[in-house]
C-alpha positions in Angstrom: 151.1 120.6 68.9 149.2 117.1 69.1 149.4 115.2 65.4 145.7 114.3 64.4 146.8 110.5 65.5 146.7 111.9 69.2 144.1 114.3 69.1 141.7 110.9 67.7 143.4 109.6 70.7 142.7 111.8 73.4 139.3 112.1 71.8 138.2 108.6 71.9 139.9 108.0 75.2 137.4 111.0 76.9 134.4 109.4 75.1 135.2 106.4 76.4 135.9 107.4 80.0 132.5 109.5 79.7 130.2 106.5 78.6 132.3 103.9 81.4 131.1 106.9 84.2 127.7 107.0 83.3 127.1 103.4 82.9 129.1 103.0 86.6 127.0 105.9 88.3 124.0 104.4 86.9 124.4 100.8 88.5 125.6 102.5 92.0 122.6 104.6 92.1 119.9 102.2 92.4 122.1 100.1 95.0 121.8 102.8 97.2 118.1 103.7 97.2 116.8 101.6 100.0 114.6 103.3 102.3 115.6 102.8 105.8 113.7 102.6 109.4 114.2 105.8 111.1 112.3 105.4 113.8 109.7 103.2 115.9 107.0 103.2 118.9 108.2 101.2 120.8 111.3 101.9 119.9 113.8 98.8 119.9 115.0 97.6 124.1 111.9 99.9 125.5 110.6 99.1 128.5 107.1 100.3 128.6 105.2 100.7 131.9 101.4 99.7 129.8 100.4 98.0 127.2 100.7 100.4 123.7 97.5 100.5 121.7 99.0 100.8 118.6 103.0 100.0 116.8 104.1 102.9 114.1 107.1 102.7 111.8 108.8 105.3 110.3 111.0 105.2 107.3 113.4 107.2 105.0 110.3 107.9 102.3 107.0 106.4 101.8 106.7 102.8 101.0 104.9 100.7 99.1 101.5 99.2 100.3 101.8 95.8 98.9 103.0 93.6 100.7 103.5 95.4 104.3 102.8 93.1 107.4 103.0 94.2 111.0 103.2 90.9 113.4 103.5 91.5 117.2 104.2 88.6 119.4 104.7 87.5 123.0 107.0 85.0 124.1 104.4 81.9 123.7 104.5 83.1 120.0 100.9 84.9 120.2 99.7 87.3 117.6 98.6 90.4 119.4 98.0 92.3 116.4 94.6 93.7 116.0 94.7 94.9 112.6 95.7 95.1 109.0 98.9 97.8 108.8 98.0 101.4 107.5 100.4 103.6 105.4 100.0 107.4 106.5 103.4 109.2 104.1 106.6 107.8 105.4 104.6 105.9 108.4 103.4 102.6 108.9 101.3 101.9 111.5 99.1 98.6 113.2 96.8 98.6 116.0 97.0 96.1 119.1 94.7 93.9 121.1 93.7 95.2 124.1 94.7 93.0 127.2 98.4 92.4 126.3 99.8 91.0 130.4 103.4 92.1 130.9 106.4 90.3 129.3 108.1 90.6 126.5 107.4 91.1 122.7 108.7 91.6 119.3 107.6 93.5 116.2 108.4 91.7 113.6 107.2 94.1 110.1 108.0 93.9 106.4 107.7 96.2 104.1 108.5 97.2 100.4 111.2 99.9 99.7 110.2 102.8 97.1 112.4 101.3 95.1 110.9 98.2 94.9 113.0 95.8 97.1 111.2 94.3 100.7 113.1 94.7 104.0 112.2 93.3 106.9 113.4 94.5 110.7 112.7 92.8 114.4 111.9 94.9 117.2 112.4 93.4 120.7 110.1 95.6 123.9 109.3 94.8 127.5 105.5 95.7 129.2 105.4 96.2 132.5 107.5 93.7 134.8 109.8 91.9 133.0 113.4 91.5 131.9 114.8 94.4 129.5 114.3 93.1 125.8 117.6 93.6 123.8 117.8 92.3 119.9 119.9 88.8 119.7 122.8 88.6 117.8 122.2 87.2 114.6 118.4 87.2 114.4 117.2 85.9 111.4 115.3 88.3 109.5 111.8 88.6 110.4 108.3 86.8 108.3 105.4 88.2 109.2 103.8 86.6 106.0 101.6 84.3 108.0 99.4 87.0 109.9 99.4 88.9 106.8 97.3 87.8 103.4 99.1 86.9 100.2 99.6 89.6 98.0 97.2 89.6 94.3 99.9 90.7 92.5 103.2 88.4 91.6 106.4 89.9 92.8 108.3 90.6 89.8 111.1 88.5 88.8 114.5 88.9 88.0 113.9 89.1 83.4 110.9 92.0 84.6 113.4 93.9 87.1 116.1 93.2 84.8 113.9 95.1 81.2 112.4 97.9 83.4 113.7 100.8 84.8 114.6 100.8 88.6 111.7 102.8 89.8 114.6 104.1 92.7 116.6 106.2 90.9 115.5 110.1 90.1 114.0 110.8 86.6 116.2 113.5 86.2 119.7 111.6 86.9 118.8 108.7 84.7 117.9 111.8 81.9 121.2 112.8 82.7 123.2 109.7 82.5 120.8 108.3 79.5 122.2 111.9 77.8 125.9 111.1 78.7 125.9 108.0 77.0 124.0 109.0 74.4 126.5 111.8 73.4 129.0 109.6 73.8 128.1 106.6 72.2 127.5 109.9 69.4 131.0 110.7 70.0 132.4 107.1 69.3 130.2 106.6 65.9 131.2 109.8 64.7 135.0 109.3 65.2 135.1 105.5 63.5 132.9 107.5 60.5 135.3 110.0 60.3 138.5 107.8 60.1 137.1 106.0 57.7 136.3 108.5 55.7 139.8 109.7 55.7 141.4 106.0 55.0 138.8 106.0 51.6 140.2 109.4 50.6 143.8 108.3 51.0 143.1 105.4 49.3 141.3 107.2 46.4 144.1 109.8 46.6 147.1 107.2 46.6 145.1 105.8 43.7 144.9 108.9 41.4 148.6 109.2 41.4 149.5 105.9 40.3 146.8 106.5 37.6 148.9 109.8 36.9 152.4 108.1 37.0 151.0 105.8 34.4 149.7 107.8 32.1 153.0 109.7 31.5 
């Protein structure tokens, strides 16, 4: 049978390992929230045979208006974009300039992830006669900023980011983990009171003997 030493042990040890979990779930969790580009028209290498009218995005979930750009541009480095981007759900979309000769182009978008962080893609397509686009090796990631106005509000910096609450991970898991640590953290308090309740009645008791022993 475990001696109370060990069972303080093994209780303290399981807190511990509880609160260490919860705290290492909760900083995965947000690292993985990203959305992700599913899918595009024109989709990256196409070879169209006319001009599109319009580029569309779609992503993993809806993202956030600020901030979204849409840049589509030939190989002189013209803007053939006709039109601020539009967010419809998960899908975000820009209309073209009519006219567009045949050659080759790239989409060049930003957006900002549900959970707050901007990515950024390149899109390389043909039109007509011309060589089949394929995406270099190493392409830096696209800025579209200059066809598309400054944002009014700041982008938040890394003491706001740091003091609020990721906005990517699910109400109900951070509950969760917020009530695993909690009960935990409960756990630990309540041990250290409880061992030091015992030492103080040791003491006390150690001391009402020796009183004893010297009063006879």
């Amino acid at each position: 049978m475990p001696t109370h030493r060990g069972r303080r042990f093994l209780v303290a040890s399981l807190a511990g390992a509880t609160l260490a979990a919860s705290l290492s779930l909760a900083q995965a969790l947000p690292a993985a929230a990203h959305d992700e580009l599913l899918g595009s028209t024109p989709a990256t290498g196409e070879a169209l045979a006319a001009a599109p009218s319009d580029v569309s995005l779609r992503f993993s979930d809806e993202v956030l208006p600020l901030g979204a750009a849409i840049v589509v541009s030939d190989a002189d480095g013209a803007d053939w974009t006709a039109s601020a981007v539009s967010l419809e759900g998960d899908t975000v979309r820009a209309e073209l300039r009519g006219g567009m000769p045949d050659g080759r182009y790239e989409v060049r978008w930003r957006v900002v992830s549900s959970d707050g962080h901007p990515i950024t893609g390149l899109i390389p397509f043909t039109v007509g006669d011309a060589p089949a686009a394929s995406e270099p090796a190493g392409a830096p990631p696209a800025d579209p900023d200059a066809a598309a106005p400054a944002p009014t509000t700041p982008a938040p910096d890394e003491s706001a980011e740091a003091s609020a609450p990721d906005p990517g991970l699910d109400p109900t898991i951070r509950t969760l983990l917020l009530a695993a640590g909690g009960a935990s953290a409960a756990l630990l308090i309540w041990l250290a009171v409880h061992l030091a309740r015992r030492k103080r009645a040791g003491a006390t008791n150690h001391l009402d003997e020796r009183t004893k022993d010297d009063h006879e």
